[in-house]
C-alpha positions in Angstrom: 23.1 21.2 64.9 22.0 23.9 63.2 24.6 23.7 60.5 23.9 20.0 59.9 20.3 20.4 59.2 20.9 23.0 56.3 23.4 20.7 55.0 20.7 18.5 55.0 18.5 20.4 53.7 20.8 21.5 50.6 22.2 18.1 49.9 18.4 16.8 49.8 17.8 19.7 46.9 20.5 19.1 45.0 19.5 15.5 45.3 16.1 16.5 43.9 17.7 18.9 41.1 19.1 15.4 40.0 16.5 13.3 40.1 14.6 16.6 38.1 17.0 16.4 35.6 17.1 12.5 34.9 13.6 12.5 34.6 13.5 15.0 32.1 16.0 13.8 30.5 14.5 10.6 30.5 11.0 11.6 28.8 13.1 13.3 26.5 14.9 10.9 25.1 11.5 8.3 25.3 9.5 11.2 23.5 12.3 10.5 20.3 12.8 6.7 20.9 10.5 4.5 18.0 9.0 1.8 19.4 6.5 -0.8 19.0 3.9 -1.3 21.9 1.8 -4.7 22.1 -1.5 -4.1 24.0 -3.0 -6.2 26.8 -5.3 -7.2 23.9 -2.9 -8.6 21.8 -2.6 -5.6 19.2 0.4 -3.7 17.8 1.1 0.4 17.7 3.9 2.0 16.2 4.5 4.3 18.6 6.0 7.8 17.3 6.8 10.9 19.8 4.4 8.8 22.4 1.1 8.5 19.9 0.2 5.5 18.1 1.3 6.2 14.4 0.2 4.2 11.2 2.0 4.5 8.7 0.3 5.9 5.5 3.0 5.0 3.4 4.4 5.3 -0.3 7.5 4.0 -1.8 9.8 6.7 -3.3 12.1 6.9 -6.3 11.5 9.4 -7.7 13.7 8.7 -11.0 13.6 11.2 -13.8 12.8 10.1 -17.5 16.0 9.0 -19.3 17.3 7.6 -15.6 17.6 4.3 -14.4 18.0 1.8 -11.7 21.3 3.6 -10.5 19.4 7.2 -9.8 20.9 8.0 -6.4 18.1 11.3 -4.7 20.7 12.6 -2.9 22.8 13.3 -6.1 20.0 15.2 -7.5 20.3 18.6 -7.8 16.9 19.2 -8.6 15.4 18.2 -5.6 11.7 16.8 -6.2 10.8 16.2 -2.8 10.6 19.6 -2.5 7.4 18.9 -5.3 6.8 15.2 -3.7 6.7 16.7 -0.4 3.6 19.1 -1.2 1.5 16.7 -3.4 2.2 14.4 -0.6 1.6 16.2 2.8 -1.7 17.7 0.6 -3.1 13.4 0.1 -2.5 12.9 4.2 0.9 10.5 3.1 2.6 10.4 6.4 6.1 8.3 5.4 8.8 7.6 2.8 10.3 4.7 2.1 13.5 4.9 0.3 15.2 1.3 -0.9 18.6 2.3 -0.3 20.9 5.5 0.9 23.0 7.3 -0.9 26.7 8.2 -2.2 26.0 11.7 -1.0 25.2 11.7 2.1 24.4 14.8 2.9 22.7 15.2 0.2 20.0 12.3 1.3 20.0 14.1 4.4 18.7 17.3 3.5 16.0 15.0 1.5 15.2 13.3 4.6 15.2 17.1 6.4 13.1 18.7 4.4 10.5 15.9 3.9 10.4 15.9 7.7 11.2 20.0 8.7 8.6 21.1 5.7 5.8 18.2 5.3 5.9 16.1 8.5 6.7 13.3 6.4 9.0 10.7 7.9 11.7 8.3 6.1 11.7 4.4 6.0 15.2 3.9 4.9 16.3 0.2 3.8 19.7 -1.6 2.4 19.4 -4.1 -0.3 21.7 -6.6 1.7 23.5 -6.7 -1.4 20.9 -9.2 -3.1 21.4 -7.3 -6.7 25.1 -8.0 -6.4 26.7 -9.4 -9.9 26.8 -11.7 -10.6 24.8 -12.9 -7.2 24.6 -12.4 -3.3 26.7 -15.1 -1.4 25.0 -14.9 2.1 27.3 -17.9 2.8 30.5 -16.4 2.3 32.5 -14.4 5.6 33.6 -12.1 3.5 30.8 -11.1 1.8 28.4 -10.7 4.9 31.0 -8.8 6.4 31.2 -6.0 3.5 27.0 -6.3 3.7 27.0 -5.7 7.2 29.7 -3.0 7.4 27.7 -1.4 4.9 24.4 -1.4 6.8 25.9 -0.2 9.9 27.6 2.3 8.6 24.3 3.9 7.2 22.9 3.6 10.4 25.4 5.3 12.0 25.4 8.0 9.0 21.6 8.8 9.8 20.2 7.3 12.7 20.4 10.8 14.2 18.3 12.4 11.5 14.6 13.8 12.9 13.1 11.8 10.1 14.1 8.8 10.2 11.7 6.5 11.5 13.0 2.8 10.9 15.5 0.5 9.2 14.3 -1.9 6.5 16.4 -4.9 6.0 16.1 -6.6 2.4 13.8 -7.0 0.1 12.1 -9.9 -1.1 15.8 -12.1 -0.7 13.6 -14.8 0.5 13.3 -15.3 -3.6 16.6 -16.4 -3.4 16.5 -19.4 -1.7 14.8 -22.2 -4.0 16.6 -20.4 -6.8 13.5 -18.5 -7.8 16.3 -15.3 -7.9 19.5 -14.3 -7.4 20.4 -17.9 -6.8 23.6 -18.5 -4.6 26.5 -20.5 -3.5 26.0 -22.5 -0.6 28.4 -25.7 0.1 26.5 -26.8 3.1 22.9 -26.4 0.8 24.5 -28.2 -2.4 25.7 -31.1 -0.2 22.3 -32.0 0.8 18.9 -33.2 -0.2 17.2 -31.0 -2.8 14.4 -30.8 -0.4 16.6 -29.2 2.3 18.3 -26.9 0.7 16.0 -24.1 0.6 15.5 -24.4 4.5 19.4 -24.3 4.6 19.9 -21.1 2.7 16.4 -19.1 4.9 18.9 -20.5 7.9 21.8 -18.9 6.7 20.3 -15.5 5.4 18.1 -15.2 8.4 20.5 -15.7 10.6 22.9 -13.2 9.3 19.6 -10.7 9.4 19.3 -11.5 13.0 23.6 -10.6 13.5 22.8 -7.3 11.8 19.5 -6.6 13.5 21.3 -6.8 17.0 24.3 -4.7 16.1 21.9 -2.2 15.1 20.2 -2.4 18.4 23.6 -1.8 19.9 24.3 1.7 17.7 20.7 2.6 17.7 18.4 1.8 20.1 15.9 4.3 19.1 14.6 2.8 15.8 13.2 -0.3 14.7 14.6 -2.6 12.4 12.2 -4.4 9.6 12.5 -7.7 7.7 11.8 -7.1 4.2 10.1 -10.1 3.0 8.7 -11.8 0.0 5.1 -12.9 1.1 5.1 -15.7 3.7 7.9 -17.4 2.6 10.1 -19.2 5.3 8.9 -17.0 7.8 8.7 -20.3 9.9 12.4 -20.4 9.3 13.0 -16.9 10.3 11.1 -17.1 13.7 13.8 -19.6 15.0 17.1 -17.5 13.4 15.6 -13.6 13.3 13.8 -13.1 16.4 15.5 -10.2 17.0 13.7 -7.8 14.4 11.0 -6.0 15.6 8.4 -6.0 12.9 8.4 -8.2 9.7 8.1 -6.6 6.7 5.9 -8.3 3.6 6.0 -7.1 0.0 2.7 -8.4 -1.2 0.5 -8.1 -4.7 -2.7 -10.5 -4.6 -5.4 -8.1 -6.4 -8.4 -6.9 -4.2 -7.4 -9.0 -0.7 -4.7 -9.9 0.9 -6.3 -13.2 2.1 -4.9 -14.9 4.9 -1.6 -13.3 5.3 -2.4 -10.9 8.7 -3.8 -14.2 10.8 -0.8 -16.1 8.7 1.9 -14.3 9.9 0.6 -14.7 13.8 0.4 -18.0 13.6 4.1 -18.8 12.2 5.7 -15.4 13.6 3.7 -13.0 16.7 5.7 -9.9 15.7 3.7 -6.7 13.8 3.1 -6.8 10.3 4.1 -3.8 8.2 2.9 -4.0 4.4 6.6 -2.7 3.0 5.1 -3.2 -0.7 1.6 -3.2 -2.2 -0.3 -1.7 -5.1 -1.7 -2.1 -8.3 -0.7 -0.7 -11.9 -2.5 1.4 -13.9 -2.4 0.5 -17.1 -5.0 -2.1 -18.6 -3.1 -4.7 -20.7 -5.7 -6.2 -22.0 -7.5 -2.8 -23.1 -3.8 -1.2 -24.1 -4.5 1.6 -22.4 -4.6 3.8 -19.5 -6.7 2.7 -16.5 -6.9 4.5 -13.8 -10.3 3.6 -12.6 -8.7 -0.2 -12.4 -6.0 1.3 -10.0 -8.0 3.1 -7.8 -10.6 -0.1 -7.5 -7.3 -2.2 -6.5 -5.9 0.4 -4.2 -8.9 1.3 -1.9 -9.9 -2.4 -1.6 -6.5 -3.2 -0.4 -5.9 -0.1 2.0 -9.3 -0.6 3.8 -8.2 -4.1 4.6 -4.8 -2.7 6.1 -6.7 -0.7 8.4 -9.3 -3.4 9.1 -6.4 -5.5 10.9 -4.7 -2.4 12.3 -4.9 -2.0 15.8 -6.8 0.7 16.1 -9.5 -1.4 14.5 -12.1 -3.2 16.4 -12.0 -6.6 14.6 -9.0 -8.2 12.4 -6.1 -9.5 13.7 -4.7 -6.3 15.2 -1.0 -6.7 14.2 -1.0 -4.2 11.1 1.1 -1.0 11.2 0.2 0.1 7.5 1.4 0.3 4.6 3.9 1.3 1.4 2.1 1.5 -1.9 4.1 0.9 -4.6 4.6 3.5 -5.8 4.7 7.4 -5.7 5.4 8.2 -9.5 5.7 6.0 -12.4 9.5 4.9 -13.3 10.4 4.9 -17.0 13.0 2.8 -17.1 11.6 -0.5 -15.6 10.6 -2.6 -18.1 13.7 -3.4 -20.2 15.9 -1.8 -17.0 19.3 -3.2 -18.7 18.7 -0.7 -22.1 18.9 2.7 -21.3 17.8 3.6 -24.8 14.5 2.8 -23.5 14.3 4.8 -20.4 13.0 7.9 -22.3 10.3 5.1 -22.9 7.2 4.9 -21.2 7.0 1.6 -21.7 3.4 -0.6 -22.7 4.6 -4.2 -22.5 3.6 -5.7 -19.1 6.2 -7.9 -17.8 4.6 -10.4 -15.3 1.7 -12.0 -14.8 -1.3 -11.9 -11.7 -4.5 -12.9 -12.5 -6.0 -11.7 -8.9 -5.9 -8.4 -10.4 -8.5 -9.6 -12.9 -10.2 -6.7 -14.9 -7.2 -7.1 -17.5 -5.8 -11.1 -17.2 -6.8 -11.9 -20.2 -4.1 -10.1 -21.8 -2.2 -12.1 -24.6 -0.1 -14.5 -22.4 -2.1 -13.5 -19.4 0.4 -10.7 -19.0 -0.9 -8.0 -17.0 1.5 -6.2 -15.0 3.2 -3.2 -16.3 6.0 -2.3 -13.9 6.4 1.4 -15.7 2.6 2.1 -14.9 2.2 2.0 -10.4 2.6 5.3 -9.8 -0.2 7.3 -7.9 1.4 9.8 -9.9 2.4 10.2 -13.7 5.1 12.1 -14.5 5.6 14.3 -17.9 8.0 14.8 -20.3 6.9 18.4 -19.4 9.4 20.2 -16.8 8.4 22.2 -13.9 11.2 23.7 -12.5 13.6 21.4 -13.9 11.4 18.1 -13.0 8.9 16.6 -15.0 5.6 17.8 -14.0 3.2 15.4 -11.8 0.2 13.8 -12.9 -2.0 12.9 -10.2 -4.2 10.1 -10.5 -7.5 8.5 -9.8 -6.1 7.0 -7.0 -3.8 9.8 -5.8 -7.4 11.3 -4.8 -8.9 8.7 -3.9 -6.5 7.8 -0.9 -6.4 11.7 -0.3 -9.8 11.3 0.7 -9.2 8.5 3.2 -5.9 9.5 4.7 -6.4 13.5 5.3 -8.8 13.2 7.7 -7.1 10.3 9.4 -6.4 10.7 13.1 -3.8 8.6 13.4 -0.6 10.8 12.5 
């Protein structure tokens, strides 16, 4: 009898060693795991390490004068995060986002490390879904989405175990694609019928194949959300019936001082958290021909404030805001005429869109008033600091340094 009961008594320890254990275990693994939480009132968290985190955001590439659209960071010796990182940590910036991975992979890695290990910064990483192919994407062809979705796992695979990493970022603005705006592709079942259809057919197609790689990711990683990147509003409607399986919906987004309807616009077509993937304003006045950084900084603070106002940490607004990218850390050289490289040691005056919301210099000859060399928070010099051109922080650099150090939510 005797020798029953301490049997009992041990097998009832070890049982509670186990259960110890799993628990532990269990916290553990939650403690890593990404996730967004939905309160009882209807408003989103990204929820980091188990604290709400909102994402005070830049977009980073950092591209040095004479390079161009093919700069790959983690093929760069001279590692300017390790500069970034500072200037950033220093302004309260609390995540990366990086538009695609790289050819060295651990190279991009140790980016991704040290921005994390050094500055508590994390890393947004994304995948173009191949929409700059040449001569064009072909989201309707096997073959194609098979290579684009080999691709995209095979980056998450390569760093979904990376500290940093906080999320996956699917496209870009593709959405473009579909009327033909840009990138137009093939699409048999689109050409066949009505020209009014065939948009909706192609935001089928592509959304669908987001969804396909959206729950394969799932499968790999379960720790990390995946993001639509999308082009404004656009055929979002579409994309709630073929991509429900993305867990927040990324917009890129540049309407001046507001953002107008697009936070209660995006609940009533798709309930899933907003995340502002692009925003921002240029600094250079087209209209003036000359620096303006004042006209940045206005832009900037207007727009940031209204992010928070519909976070969900806020008391009133729609609640479904995570935060934000701006667009962009440093100024990129080689933007304007991106096809000449004789140009790229160019910072280059000519503005090459138009936006009249962003109205202080719309009056421009053509009404031509954005200059994509000029969004940087930071300038950049054809002065070196150890072997990277030095950083010249702006109006607005300092401006959202005073509104994100002190912010509590990390």
């Amino acid at each position: 009898m005797q020798k029953k009961f301490k049997l009992v008594i041990v097998i009832t320890a070890i049982l509670f060693v186990v259960m110890a254990l799993f628990v532990f275990v269990r916290i553990k693994l939650l403690r890593h795991k990404v996730f967004v939480k939905k309160t009882k009132e209807g408003r989103y968290h990204l929820v980091v390490e188990g604290k709400p985190y909102f994402i005070k955001g830049v977009c980073y590439n950092p591209a040095p004068i004479g390079e161009g659209y093919d700069y790959d960071l983690g093929q760069d010796k001279c590692q300017p995060w390790l500069i970034d990182g500072k200037m950033m940590s220093e302004a309260g910036v609390n995540t990366i986002r990086l538009y695609k991975s790289s050819d060295n992979h651990n190279g991009l890695k140790k980016a991704i490390g040290d921005f994390y290990e050094k500055y508590g910064i994390r890393t947004a990483l994304g995948h173009w879904l191949g929409f700059w192919e040449y001569p064009q994407p072909f989201y309707a062809d096997p073959e194609f989405r098979e290579r684009i979705k080999k691709e995209v796992l095979g980056m998450v695979k390569t760093y979904k175990d990376e500290k940093g990493i906080l999320f996956w970022i699917l496209g870009n603005e593709n959405n473009y694609s579909f009327s033909g705006r840009v990138n137009p592709w093939v699409c048999p079942e689109a050409d066949k019928a009505e020209v009014s259809e065939q948009a909706n057919i192609r935001a089928k197609i592509y959304y669908s194949f987001v969804n396909e790689i959206a729950c394969e990711i799932h499968k790999i990683d379960p720790n990390h959300p995946v993001v639509l990147g999308n082009g404004e509003l656009g055929y979002l409607d579409v994309a709630n019936k073929f991509c429900p399986d993305i867990d927040i919906v990324g917009i890129l987004i540049y309407r001046g001082k507001t953002f107008g309807n697009i936070f209660n616009g995006l609940k009533s077509i798709f309930d899933k958290p907003l995340l502002l993937v692009e925003f921002g304003a240029d600094s250079y006045n087209s209209f003036k021909k000359q620096e303006d950084q004042e006209m940045q900084s206005f832009f900037l603070e207007a727009q940031w404030k209204e992010i928070y106002k519909n976070s969900g940490f806020a008391k009133d607004g729609a609640g479904n805001c995570l935060g934000g990218f701006i667009f962009e850390w440093s100024d990129e050289w080689w933007k304007h005429n991106s096809d000449n490289s004789l140009n790229w040691e160019i910072h280059d005056t000519e503005a090459g869109w138009s936006q009249g919301a962003y109205y202080f210099d719309n009056k421009a000859e053509k009404n031509l008033n954005m200059n994509e060399e000029w969004f940087g928070i930071v300038g950049v010099s054809e002065e070196k600091e150890s072997e990277v051109n030095k950083r010249l922080p702006r109006k607005a650099y300092y401006m959202l340094k005073k509104m994100w150090e002190n912010s509590s939510s990390k």
